[in-house]
N, C-alpha and C positions, 0 to 999 in steps of 0.2 A: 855164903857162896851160892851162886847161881850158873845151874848147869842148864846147858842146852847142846843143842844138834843144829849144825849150820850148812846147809845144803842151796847152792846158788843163792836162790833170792828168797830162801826160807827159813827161818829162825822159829823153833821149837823147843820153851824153854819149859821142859821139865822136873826139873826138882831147886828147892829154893832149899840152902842147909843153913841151919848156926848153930855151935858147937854150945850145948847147955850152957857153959859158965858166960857166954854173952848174950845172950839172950835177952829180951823186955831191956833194949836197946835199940833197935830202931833200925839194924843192921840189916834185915831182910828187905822191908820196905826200902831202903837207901837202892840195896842192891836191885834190884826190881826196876824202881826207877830208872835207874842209870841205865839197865838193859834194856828196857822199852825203850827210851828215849834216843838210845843207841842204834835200834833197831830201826827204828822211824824215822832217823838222819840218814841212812843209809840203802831205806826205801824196803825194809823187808816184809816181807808176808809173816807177818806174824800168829806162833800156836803156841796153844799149852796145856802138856798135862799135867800140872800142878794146881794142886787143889788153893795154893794159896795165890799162886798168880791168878788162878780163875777171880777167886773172892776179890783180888785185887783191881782186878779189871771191870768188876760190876758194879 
């Protein structure tokens, strides 16, 4: 699951979740994707405090 805060043309996605028994599945990354890619279709300012969308993004 990926949580964020959607403010006009700002998308601040803060916490990336999966629920231990899915995990070292792929499910975070998947999710991440989709919402950047989402976010970037849709033209947003994109932030994040999540420490794994940061690693993500570098």
């Amino acid at each position: 699951m990926l949580e964020y805060h959607l403010d006009d043309q700002n998308i601040d996605f803060y916490r990336a979740l999966v629920p231990l028994t899915l995990r070292r599945q792929g499910i975070a990354e998947k999710s991440v994707r989709t919402g950047l890619a989402w976010a970037k279709t849709e033209g947003l300012n994109i932030s994040t405090r999540c420490s794994y969308v940061v690693n993500f993004l570098r």
